[in-house]
N, C-alpha and C positions, 0 to 999 in steps of 0.2 A: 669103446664107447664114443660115440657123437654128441656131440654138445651140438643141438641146433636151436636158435632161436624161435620162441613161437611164435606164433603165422599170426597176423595183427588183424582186427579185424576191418572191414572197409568201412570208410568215413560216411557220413549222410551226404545225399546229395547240396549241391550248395543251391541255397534258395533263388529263385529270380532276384534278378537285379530292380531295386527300387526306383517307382516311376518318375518320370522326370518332372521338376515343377514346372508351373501353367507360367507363363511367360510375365512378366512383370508389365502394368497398367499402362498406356502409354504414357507418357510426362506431358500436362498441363503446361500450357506455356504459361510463365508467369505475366503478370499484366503490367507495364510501366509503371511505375511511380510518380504518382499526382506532384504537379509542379506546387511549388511554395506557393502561400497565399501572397497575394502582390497588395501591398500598402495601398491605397488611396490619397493622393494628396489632399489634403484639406488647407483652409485659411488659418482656421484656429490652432495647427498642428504646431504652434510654434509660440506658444505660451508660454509669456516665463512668470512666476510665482515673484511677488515683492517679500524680499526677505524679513523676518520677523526679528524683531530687536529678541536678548535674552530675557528683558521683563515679559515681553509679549510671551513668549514661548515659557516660563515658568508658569507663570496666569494660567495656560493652556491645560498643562500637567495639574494641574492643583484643581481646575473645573472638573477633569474627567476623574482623579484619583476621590474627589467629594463625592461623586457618584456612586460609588461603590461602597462606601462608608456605611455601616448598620447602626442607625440610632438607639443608644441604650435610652431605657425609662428610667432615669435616675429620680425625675421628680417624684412629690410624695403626693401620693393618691388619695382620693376619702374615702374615708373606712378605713378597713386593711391595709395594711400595709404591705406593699408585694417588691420583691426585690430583683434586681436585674437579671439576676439568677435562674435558670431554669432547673429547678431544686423542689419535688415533692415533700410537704410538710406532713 
C-alpha cells in the first residue's frame, strides 16, 4: 500500500497589482509673514495720570456702585397699599 498525498488543487491567479497614486499637488509656497505693526510716535504718547488721593478713589467706587442700586417703593402709596414685594394677592 502507497500512502500518497492528494494532489492540491491550483491557487487562483493573483490579481493585478493596484494602480499607483496620482502624485501629490505641488506645494504652495507659503507667503512671508506680515512685519509687526510699527507704533507711531505721537506728543501725547507720554501722559502721566495725576494720582488720586484714597478719598478720591473711594468717592469714585461709591458713584458707580449707586448706579447699579434698584430702588425699592418702600413709601406708602394712595389707596392700596402695595408692598416691595413681587407677590400675587
Amino acid at each position: 500500500m502507497c500512502i500518497s498525498s492528494p494532489k492540491m488543487p491550483e491557487p487562483p491567479p493573483m490579481p493585478p497589482p493596484a494602480p499607483t497614486p496620482p502624485p501629490p499637488p505641488p506645494m504652495i509656497e507659503p507667503q512671508a509673514p506680515t512685519p509687526p505693526p510699527q507704533t507711531v510716535p505721537t506728543e501725547s504718547a507720554a501722559k502721566v495720570k495725576k494720582k488720586r488721593s484714597t478719598r478720591e478713589q473711594v468717592q469714585q467706587v461709591s458713584r458707580g456702585t449707586s448706579a447699579l442700586r434698584i430702588p425699592l417703593n418702600i413709601g406708602g402709596g394712595k389707596g392700596k397699599t402695595k408692598s416691595g414685594l413681587n407677590i400675587p394677592k
